[in-house]
HTML snippet that shows the backbone in 3Dmol.js (N, CA, C, O; Angstrom):
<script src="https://3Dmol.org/build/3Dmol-min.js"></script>
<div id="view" style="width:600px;height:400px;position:relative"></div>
<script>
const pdb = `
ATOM      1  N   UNK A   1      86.458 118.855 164.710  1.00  0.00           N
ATOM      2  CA  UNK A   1      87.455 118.264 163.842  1.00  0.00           C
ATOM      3  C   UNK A   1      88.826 118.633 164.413  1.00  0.00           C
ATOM      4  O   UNK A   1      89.192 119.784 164.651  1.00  0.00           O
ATOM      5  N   UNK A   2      89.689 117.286 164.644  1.00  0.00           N
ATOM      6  CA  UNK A   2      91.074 118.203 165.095  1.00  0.00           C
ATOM      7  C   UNK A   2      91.951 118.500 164.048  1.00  0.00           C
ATOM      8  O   UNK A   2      91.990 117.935 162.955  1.00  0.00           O
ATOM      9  N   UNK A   3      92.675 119.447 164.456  1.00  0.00           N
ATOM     10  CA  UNK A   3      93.814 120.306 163.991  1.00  0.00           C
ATOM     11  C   UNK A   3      94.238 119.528 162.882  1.00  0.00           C
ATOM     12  O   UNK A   3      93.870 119.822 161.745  1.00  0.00           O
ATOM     13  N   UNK A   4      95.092 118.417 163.150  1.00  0.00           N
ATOM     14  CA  UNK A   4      95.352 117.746 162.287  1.00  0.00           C
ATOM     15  C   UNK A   4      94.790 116.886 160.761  1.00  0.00           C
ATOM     16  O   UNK A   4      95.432 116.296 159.892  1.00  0.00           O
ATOM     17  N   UNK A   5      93.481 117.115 160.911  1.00  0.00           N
ATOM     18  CA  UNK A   5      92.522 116.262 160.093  1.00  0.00           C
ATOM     19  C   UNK A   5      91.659 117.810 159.181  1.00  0.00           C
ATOM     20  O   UNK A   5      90.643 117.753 158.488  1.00  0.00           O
ATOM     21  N   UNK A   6      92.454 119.000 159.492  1.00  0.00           N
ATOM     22  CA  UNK A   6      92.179 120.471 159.289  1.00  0.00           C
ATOM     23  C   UNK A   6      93.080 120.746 158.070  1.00  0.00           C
ATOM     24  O   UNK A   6      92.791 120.926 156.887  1.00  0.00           O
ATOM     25  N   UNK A   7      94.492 120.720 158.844  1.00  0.00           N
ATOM     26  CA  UNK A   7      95.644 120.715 158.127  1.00  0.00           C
ATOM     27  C   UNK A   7      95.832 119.757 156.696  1.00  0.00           C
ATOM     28  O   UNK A   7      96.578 119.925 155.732  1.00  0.00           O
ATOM     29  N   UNK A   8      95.040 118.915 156.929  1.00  0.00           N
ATOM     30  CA  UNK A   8      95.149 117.254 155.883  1.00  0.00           C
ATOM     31  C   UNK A   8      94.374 117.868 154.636  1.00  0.00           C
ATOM     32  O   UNK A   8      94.764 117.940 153.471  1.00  0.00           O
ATOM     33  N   UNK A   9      92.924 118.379 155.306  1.00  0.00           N
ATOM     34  CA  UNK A   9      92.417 118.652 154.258  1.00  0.00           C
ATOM     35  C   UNK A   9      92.357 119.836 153.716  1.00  0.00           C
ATOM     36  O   UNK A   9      91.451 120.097 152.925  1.00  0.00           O
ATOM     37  N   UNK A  10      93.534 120.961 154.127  1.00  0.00           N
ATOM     38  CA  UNK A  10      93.671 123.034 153.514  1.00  0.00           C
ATOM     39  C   UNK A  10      94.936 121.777 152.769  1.00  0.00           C
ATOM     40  O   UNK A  10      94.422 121.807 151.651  1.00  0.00           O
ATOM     41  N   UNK A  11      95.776 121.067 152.643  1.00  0.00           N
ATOM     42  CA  UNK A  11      96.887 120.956 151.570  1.00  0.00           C
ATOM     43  C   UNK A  11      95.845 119.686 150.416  1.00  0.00           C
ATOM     44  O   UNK A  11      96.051 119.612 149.205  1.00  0.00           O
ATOM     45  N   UNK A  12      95.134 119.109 150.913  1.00  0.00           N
ATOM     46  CA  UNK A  12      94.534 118.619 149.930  1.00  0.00           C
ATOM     47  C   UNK A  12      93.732 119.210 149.202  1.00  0.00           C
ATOM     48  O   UNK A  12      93.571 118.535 148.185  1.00  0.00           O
ATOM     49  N   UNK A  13      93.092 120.193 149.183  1.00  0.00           N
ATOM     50  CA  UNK A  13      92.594 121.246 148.662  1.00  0.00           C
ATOM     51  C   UNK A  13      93.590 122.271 147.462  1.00  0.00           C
ATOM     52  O   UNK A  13      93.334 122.653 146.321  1.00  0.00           O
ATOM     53  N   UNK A  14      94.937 122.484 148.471  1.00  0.00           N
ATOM     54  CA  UNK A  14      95.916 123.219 147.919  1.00  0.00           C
ATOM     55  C   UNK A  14      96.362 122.392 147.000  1.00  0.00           C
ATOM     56  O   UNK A  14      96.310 122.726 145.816  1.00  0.00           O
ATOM     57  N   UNK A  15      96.755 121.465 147.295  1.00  0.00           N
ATOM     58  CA  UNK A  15      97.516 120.392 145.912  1.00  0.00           C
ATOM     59  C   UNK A  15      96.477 119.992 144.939  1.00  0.00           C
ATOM     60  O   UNK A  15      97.001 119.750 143.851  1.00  0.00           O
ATOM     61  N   UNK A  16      95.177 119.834 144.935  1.00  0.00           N
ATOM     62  CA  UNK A  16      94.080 119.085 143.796  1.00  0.00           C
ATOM     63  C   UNK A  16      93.809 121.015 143.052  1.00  0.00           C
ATOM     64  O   UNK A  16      93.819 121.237 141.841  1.00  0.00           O
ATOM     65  N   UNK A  17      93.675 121.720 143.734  1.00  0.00           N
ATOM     66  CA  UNK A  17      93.618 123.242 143.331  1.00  0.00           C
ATOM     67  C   UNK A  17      95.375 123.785 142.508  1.00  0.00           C
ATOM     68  O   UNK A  17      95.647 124.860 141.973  1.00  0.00           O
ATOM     69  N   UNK A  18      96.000 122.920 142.651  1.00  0.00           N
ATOM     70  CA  UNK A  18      97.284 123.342 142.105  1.00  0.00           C
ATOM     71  C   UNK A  18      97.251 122.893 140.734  1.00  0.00           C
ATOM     72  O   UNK A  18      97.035 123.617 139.762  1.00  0.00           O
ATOM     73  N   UNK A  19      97.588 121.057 140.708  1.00  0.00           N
ATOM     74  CA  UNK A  19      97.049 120.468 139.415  1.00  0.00           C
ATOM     75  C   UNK A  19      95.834 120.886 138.635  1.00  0.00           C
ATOM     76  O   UNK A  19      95.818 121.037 137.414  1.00  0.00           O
ATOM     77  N   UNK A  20      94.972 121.035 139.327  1.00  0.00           N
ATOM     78  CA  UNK A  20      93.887 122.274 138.361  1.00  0.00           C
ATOM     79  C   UNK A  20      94.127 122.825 137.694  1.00  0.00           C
ATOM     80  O   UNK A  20      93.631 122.674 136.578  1.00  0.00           O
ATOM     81  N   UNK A  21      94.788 123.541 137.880  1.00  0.00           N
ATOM     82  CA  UNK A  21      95.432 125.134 137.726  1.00  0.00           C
ATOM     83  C   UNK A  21      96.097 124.697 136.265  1.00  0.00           C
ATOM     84  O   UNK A  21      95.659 124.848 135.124  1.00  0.00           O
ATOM     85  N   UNK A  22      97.719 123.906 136.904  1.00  0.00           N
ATOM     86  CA  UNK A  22      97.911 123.496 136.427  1.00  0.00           C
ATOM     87  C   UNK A  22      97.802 122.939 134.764  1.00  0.00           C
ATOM     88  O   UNK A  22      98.587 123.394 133.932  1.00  0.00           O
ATOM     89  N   UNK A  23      96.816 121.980 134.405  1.00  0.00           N
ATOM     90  CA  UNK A  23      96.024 120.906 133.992  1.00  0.00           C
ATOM     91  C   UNK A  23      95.435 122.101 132.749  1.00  0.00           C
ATOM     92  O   UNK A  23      95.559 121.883 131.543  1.00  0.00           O
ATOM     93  N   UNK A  24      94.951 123.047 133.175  1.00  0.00           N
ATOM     94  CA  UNK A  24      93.848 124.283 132.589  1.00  0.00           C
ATOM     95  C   UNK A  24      94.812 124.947 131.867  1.00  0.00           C
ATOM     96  O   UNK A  24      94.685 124.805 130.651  1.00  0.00           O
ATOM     97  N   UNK A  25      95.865 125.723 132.277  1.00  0.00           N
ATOM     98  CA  UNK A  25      97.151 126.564 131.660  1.00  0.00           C
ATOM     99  C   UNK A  25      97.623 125.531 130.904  1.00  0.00           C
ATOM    100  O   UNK A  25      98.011 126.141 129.907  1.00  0.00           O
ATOM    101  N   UNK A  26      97.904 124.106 130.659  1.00  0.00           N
ATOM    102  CA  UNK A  26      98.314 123.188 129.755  1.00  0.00           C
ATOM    103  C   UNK A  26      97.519 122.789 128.243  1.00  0.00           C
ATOM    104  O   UNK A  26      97.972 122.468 127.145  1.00  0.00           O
ATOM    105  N   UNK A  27      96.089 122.980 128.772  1.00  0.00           N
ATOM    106  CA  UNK A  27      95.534 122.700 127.969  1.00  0.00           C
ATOM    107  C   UNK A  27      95.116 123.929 127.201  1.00  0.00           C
ATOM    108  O   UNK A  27      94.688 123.628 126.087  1.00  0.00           O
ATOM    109  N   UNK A  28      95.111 124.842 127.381  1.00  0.00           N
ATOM    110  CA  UNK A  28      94.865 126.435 127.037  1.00  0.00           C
ATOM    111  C   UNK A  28      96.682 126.460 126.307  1.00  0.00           C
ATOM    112  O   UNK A  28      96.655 127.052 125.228  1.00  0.00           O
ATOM    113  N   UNK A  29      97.671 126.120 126.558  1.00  0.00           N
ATOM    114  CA  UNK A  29      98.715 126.798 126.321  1.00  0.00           C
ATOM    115  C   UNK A  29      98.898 125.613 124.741  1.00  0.00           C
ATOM    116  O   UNK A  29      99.232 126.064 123.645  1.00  0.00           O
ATOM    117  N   UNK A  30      98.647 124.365 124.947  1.00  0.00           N
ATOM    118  CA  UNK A  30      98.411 123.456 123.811  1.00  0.00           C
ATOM    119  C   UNK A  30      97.615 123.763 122.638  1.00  0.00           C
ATOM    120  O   UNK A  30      97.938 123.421 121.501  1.00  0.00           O
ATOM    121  N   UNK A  31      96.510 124.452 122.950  1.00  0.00           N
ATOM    122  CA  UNK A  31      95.550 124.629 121.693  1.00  0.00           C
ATOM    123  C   UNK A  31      96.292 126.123 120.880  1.00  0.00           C
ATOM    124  O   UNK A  31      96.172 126.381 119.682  1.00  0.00           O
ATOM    125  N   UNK A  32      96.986 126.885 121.810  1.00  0.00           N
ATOM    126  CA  UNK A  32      97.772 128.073 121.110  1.00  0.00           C
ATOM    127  C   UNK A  32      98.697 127.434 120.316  1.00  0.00           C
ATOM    128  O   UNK A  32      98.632 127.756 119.130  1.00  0.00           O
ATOM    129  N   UNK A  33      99.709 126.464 120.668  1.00  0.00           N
ATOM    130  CA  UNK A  33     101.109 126.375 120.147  1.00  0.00           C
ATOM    131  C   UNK A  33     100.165 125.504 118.456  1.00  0.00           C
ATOM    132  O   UNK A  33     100.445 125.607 117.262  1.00  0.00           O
ATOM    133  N   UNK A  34      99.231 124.850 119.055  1.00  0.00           N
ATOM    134  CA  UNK A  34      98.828 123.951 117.406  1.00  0.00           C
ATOM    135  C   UNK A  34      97.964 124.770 116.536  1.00  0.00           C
ATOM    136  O   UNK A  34      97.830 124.498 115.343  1.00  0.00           O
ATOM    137  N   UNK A  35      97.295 125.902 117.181  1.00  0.00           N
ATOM    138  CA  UNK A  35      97.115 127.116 116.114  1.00  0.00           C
ATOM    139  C   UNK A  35      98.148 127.839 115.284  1.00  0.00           C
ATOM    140  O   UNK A  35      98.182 128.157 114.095  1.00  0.00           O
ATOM    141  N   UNK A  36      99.147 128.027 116.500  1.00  0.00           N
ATOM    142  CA  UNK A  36     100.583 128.956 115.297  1.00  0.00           C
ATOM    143  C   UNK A  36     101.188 127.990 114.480  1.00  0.00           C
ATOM    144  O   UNK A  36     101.766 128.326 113.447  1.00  0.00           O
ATOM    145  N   UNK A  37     101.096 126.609 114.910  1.00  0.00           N
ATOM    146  CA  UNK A  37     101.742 125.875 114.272  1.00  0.00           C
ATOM    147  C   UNK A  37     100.859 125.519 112.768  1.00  0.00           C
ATOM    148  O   UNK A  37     101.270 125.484 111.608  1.00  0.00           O
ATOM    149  N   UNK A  38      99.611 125.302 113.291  1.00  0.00           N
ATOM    150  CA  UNK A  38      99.368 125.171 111.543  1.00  0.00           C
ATOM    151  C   UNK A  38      99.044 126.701 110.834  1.00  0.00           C
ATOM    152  O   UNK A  38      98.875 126.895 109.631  1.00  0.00           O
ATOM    153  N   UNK A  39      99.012 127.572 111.758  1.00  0.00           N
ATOM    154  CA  UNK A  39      99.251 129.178 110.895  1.00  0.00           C
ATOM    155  C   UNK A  39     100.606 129.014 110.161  1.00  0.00           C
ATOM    156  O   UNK A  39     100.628 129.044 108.931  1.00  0.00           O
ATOM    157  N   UNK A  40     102.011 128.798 111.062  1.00  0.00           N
ATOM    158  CA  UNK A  40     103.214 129.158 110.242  1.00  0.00           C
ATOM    159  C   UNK A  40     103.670 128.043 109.693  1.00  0.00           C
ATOM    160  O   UNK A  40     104.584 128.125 108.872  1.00  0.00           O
ATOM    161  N   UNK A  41     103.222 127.028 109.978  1.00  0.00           N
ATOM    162  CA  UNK A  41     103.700 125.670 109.444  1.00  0.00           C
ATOM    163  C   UNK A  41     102.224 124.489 109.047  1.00  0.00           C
ATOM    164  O   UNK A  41     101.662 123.591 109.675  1.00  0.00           O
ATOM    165  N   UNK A  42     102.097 124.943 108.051  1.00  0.00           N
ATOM    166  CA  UNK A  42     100.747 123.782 107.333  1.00  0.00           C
ATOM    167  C   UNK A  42     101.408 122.705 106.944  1.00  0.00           C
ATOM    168  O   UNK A  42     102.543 122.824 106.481  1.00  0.00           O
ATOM    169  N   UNK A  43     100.925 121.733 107.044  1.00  0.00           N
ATOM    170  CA  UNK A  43     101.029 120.390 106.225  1.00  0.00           C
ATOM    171  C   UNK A  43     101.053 120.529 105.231  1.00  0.00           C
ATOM    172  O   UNK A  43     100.066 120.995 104.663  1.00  0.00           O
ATOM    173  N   UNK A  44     102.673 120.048 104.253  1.00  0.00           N
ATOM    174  CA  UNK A  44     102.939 119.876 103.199  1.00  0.00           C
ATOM    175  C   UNK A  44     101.801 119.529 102.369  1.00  0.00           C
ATOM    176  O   UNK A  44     100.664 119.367 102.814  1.00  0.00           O
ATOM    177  N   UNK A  45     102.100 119.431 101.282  1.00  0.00           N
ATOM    178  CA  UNK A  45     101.107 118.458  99.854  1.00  0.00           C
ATOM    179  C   UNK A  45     101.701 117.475  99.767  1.00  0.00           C
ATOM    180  O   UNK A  45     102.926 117.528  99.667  1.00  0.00           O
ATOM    181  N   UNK A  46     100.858 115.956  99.781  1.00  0.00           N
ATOM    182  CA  UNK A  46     101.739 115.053  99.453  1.00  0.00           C
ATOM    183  C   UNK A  46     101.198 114.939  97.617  1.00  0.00           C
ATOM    184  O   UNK A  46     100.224 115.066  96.875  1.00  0.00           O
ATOM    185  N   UNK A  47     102.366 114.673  97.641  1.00  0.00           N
ATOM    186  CA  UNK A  47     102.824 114.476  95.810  1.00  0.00           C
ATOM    187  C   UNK A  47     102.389 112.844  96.165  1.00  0.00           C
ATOM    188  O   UNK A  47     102.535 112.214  97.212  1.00  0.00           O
ATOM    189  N   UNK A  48     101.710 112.377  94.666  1.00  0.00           N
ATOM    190  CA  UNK A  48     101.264 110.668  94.770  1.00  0.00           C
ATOM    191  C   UNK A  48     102.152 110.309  94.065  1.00  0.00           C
ATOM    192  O   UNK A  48     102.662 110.866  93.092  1.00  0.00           O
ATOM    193  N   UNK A  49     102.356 109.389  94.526  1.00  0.00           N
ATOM    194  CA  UNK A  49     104.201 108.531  93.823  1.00  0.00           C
ATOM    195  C   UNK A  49     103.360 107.813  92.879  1.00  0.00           C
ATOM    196  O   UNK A  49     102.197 107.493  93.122  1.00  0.00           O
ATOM    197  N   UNK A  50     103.927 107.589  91.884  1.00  0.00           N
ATOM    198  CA  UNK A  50     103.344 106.866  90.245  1.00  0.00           C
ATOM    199  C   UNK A  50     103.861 105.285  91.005  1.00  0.00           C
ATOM    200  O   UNK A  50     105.085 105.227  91.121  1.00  0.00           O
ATOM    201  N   UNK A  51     102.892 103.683  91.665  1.00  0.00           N
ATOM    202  CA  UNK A  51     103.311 102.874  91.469  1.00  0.00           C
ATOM    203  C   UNK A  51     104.217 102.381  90.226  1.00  0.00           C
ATOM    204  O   UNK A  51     104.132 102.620  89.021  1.00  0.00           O
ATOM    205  N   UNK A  52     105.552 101.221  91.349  1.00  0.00           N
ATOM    206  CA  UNK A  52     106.079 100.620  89.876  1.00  0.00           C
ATOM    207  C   UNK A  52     105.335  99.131  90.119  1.00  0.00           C
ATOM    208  O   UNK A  52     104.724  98.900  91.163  1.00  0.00           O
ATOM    209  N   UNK A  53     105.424  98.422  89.334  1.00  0.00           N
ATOM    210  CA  UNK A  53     105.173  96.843  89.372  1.00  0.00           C
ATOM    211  C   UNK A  53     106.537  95.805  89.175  1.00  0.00           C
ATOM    212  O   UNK A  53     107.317  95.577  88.250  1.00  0.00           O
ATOM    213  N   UNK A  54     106.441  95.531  89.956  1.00  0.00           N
ATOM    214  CA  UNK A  54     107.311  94.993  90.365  1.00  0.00           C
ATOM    215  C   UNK A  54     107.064  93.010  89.739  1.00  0.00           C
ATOM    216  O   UNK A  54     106.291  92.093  90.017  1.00  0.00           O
ATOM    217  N   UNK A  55     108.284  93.225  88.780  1.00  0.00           N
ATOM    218  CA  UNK A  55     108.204  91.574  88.335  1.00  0.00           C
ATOM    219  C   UNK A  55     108.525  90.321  89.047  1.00  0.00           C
ATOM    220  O   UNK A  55     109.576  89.848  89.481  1.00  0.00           O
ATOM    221  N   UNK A  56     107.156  89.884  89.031  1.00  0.00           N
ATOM    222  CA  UNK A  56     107.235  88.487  89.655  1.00  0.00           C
ATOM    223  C   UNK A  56     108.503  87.309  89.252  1.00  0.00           C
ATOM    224  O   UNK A  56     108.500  86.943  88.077  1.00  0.00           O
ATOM    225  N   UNK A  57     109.425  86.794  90.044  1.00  0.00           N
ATOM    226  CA  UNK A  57     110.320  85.801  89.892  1.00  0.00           C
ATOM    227  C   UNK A  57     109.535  85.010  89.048  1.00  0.00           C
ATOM    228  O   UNK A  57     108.307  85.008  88.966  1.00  0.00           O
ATOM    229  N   UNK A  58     110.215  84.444  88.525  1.00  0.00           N
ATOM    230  CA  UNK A  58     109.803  83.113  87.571  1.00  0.00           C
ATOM    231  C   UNK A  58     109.560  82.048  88.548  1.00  0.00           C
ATOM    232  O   UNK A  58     110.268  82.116  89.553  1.00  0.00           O
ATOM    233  N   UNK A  59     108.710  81.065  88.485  1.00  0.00           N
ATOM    234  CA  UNK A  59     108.429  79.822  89.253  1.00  0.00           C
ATOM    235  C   UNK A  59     109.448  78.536  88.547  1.00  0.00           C
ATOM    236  O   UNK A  59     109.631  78.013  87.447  1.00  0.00           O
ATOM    237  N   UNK A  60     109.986  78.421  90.048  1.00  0.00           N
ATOM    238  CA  UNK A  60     111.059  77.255  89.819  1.00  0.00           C
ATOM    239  C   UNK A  60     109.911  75.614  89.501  1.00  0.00           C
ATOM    240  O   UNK A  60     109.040  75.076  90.184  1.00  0.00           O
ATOM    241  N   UNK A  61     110.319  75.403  88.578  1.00  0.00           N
ATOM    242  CA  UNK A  61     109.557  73.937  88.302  1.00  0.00           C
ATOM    243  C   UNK A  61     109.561  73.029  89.371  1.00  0.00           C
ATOM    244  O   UNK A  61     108.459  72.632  89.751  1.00  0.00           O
ATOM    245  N   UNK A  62     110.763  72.536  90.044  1.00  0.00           N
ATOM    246  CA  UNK A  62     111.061  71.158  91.103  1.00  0.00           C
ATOM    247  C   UNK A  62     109.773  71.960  92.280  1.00  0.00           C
ATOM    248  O   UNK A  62     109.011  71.317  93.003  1.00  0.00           O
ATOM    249  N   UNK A  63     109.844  73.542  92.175  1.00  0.00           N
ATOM    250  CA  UNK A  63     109.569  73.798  93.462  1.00  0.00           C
ATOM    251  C   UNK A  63     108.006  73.682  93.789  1.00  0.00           C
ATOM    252  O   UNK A  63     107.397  73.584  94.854  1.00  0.00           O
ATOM    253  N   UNK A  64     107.506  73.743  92.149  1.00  0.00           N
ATOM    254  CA  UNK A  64     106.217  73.676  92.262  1.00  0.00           C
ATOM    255  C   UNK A  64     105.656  71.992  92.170  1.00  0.00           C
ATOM    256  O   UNK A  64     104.525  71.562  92.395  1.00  0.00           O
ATOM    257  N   UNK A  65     106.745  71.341  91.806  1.00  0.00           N
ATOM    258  CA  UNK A  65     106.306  69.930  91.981  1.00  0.00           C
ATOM    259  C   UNK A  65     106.366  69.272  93.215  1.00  0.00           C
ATOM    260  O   UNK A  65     105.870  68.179  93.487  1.00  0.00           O
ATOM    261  N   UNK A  66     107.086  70.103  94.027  1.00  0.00           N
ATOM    262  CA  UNK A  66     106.949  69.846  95.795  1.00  0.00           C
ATOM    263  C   UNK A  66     105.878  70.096  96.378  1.00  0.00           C
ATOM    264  O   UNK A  66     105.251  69.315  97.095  1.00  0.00           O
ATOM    265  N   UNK A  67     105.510  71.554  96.022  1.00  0.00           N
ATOM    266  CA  UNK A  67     104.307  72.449  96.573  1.00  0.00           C
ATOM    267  C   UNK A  67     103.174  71.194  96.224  1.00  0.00           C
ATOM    268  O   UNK A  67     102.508  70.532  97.021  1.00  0.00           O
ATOM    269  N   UNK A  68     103.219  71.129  94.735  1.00  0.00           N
ATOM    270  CA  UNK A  68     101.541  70.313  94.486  1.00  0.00           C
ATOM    271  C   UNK A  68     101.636  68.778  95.296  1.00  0.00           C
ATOM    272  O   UNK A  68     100.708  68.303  95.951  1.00  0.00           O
ATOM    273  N   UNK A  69     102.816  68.205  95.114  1.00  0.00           N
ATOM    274  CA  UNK A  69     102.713  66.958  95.687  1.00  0.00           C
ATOM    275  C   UNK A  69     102.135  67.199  97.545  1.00  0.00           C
ATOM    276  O   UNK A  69     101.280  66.454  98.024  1.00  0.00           O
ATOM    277  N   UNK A  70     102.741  68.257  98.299  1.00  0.00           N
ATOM    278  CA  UNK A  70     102.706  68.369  99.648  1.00  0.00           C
ATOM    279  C   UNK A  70     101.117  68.429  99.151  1.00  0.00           C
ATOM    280  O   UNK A  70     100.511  67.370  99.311  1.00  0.00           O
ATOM    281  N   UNK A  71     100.404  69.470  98.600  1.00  0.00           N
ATOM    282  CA  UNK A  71      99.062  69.551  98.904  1.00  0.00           C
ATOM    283  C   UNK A  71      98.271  68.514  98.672  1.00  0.00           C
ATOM    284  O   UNK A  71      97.186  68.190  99.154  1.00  0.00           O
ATOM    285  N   UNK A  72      99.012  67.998  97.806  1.00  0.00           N
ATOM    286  CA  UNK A  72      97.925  66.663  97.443  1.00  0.00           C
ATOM    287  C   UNK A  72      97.466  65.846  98.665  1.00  0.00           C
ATOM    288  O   UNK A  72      96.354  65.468  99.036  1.00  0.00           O
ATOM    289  N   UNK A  73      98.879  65.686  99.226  1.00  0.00           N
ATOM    290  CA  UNK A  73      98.914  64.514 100.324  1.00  0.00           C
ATOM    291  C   UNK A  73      98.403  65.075 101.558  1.00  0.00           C
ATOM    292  O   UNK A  73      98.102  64.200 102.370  1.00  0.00           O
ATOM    293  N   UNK A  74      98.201  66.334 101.974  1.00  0.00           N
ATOM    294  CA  UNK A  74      97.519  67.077 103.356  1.00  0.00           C
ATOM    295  C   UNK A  74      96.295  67.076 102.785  1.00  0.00           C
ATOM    296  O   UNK A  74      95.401  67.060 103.630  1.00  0.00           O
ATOM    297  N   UNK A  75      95.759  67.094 101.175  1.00  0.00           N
ATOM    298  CA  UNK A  75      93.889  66.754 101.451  1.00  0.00           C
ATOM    299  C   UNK A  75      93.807  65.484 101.549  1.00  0.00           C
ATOM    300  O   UNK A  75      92.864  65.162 102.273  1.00  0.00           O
ATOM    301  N   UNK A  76      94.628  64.254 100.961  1.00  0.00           N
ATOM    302  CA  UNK A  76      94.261  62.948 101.157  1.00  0.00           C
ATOM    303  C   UNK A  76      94.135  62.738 102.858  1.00  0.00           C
ATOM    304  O   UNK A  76      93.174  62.230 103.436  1.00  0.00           O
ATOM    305  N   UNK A  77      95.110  63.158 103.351  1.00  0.00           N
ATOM    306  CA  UNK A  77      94.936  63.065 104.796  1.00  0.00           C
ATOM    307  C   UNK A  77      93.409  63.571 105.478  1.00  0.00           C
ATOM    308  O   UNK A  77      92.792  63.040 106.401  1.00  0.00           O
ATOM    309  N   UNK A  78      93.105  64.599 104.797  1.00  0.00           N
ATOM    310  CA  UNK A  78      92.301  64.966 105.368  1.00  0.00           C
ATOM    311  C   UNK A  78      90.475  64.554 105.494  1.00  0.00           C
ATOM    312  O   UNK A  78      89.571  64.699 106.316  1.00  0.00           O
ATOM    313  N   UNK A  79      90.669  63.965 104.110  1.00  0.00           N
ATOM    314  CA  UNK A  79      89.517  62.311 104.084  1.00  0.00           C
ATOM    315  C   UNK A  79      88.805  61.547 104.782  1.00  0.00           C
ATOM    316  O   UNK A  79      88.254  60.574 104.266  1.00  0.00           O
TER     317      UNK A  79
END
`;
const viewer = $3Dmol.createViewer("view");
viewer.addModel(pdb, "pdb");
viewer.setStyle({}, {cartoon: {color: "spectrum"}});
viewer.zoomTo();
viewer.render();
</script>
């Protein structure tokens, strides 16, 4: 094997062995910070908000005599 094709593969080794490393201390250092975090900081209580109901507008007359006429005429069409 020459020199060069030596060299290629001790830094490819070194760099996939780095991100390793890497990758492992991240994921080890993540599962600590979300342990203290729900040790010193738990999720609130949510309080249930009492729905309001909310009143329906009144139906405009002309508007519903548009509405029924349009439907009428898109099932006749559809015949």
């Amino acid at each position: 094997m020459s020199q060069l094709m030596a060299d290629g593969l001790g830094l490819l080794v070194l760099g996939m062995g780095t991100v390793f490393v890497f990758l492992t201390i991240l994921i080890f250092a993540t599962g600590i910070m979300s342990k203290l975090v729900m040790r010193f900081a738990p999720e609130p209580v949510a309080v249930p908000v009492k729905p309001t109901q909310a009143k329906a507008p009144a139906a405009d007359p002309q508007l519903l005599k548009v509405l029924s006429t349009a439907v009428k005429e898109y099932r006749n069409r559809q015949k």
